[in-house]
C-alpha positions as CSV (number, residue, x, y, z in Angstrom):
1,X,-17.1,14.3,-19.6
2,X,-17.3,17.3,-17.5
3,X,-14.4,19.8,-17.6
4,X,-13.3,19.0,-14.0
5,X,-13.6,15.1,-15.1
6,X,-11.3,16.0,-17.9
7,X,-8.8,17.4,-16.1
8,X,-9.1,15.0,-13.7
9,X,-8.5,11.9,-16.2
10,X,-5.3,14.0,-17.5
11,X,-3.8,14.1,-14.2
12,X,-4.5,10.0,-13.7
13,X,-2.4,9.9,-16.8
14,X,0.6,11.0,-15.4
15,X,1.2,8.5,-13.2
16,X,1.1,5.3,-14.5
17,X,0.4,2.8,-12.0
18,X,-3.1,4.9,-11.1
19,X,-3.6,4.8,-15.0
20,X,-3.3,1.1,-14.8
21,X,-5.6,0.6,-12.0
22,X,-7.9,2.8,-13.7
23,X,-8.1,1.0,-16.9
24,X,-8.5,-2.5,-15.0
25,X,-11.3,-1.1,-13.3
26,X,-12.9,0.3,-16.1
27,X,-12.6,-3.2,-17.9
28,X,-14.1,-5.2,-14.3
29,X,-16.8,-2.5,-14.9
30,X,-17.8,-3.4,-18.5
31,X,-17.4,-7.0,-18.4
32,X,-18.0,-8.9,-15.3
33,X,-20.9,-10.7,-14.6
34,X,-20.1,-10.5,-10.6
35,X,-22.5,-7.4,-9.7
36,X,-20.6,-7.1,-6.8
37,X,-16.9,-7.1,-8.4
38,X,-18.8,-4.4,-10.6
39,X,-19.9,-2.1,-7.9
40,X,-16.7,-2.4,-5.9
41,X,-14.7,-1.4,-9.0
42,X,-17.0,1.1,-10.0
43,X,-16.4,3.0,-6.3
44,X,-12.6,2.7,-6.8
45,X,-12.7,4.1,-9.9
46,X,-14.7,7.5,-8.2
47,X,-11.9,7.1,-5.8
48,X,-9.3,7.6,-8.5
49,X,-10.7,10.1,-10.6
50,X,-11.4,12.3,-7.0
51,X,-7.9,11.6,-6.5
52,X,-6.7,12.5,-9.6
53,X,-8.7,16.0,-9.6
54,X,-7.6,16.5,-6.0
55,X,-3.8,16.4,-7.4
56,X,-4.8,18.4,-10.4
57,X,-4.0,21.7,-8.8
């Protein structure tokens, strides 16, 4: 994980609900079988993590 990545994941942690999302994600990610449900969480995952380094500041 890239320093900005790390920082980034640090600042997802402080709010909760964008920590859940994150982690629900990540588990769509690593266990569907729906490519599609896979591709759509991987993006919003990106999304968060931008987010999160956006607010990092």
């Amino acid at each position: 994980m890239s320093g900005s990545r790390a920082w980034a994941w640090v600042d997802a942690q402080r709010w909760p609900e964008r920590a859940t999302r994150f982690r629900e994600c990540e588990h769509m990610v690593t266990t569907s079988d729906n490519k599609d449900a896979r591709r759509i969480a991987s993006a919003e995952l990106g999304r968060i993590l931008a987010d999160a380094e956006a607010n990092a500041v």
